[in-house]
C-alpha angles and dihedrals in degrees: 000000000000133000096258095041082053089051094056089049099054094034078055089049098058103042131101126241095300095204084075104033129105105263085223089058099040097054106019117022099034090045088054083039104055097060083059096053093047100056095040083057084046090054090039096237115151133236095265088064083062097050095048082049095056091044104049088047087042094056091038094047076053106053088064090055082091114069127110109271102245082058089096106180096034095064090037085058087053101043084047091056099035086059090036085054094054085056090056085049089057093041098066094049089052081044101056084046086062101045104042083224106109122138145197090236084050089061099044087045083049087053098037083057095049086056097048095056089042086060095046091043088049093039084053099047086054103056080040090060092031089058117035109015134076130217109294097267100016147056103255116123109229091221102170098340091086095068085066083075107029090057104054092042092050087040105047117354092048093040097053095035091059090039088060089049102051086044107053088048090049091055091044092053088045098044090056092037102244115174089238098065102139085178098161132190142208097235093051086055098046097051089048089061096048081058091054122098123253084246101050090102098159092038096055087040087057091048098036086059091044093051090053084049084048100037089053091050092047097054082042098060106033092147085060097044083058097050079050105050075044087064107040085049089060097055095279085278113135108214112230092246096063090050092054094047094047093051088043095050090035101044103072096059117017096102077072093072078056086073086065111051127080102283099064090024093057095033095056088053096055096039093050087045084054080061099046088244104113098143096062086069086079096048081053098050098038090042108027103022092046097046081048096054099055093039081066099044097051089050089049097038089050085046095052084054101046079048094057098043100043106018104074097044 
């Protein structure tokens, strides 16, 4: 097999379902990312290096994210880490593949650093906004006002947004049984951090956020809990019927939950900050993004309750 022909397999290999991945993700971010995972697992360096990695390029991208627009480099720095970091982000997951040593406490770190940089990134714009741009349609600066709308939308709109996201891909890799399923629960979480030493300060900070991100999926989605306590009642074994009937009722319109993680999301911004239009990228994530996100919810949430009616007949 040649080098190349290796490179796909293994590529292959690490991938999620790619039915449900970004395309992004699937043939750009995941082919820069793979040399990088291959020679972390080479050095021996684990997938929390990646992620440290990720978060430390991703809050410096954003710092200069900052900067005034006709500040040309400088915000095409920024633009250039924000996107590097996201390959760092792929690369400890595929990381964690290679090595067989993936961990729950791997995945909450890998969401606590997401959030991290999403902060920086929104923390930036602001100041960004705050600094240099005018209300939409008039001449007054924003000056600090601006934070009245940035915070709501990275706080709630944003978070919930992404939790639904990550969700809705997680049931659909558990419900078809796909090996990547990082389905998590409350309980699970909980009973990590009662493991956890008083002292473990980092560690219980990681899981406790991780529980709130959990804890919200989980009151979003109680049709599912209860597919899913259906499951676990019946031996934790999915009838075949359920799985057909979740990729059939799945598969029309899952590409949509792609419109809500980092790579639109990101790429909307910079591309909206190219155009010396930052502050548009709030009305589309409090307007679109959020339409879009319980237009998601509602289909799954009628699915989980078809499942539970008809598929264990």
């Amino acid at each position: 097999m040649s080098k190349v022909s290796e490179q796909k397999e293994l590529q292959k290999k690490l991938q999620k379902a790619r039915n449900i991945n970004d395309p992004m993700d699937a043939y750009v971010m995941e082919k820069f990312s793979l040399p990088i995972a291959k020679l972390f697992h080479k050095l021996g360096l684990s997938p929390n290096v990646a992620t440290i990695c990720s978060m430390i390029i991703g809050i410096v991208g954003a710092t200069f994210l900052a900067f005034p627009y006709h500040w040309i480099w400088p915000l095409c720095i920024g633009c250039f880490l924000v996107l590097f970091s996201y390959v760092f982000d792929c690369a400890d997951g595929q990381i964690a593949r290679m090595s067989g040593n993936g961990s729950l406490y791997g995945r909450c770190f890998d969401g606590f650093s997401d959030g991290v940089v999403y902060f920086a990134i929104y923390v930036a714009v602001s100041i960004h906004i705050m600094l240099w741009d005018n209300i939409p349609f008039t001449n007054i600066p924003w000056n600090g006002w601006i934070f009245f709308i940035s915070v709501p939308v990275g706080v709630y709109f944003h978070a919930t947004q992404a939790r639904v996201a990550d969700y809705l891909k997680n049931e659909y890799m558990y419900i078809t049984g796909s090996s990547h399923s990082e389905l998590s629960t409350t309980a699970d979480l909980k009973k990590q951090v009662d493991e956890l030493a008083p002292n473990k300060f980092l560690p219980r900070l990681v899981y406790n956020s991780y529980i709130t991100y959990t804890k919200n999926q989980e009151k979003m989605t109680p049709n599912f809990q209860k597919l899913h306590q259906k499951i676990i009642d019946n031996g934790g074994v999915i009838p075949e019927k359920v799985s057909e009937m979740w990729k059939k009722g799945v598969n029309k319109y899952v590409w949509l939950s792609n419109l809500l993680v980092f790579n639109f999301r990101t790429l909307t911004l910079l591309t909206l900050m190219c155009f010396n239009q930052a502050f548009w990228i709030f009305p589309v994530n409090v307007v679109v993004l959020e339409a879009l996100k319980y237009f998601l919810l509602i289909k799954h949430e009628r699915l989980a309750k078809k499942c539970l009616e008809e598929g264990f007949n």
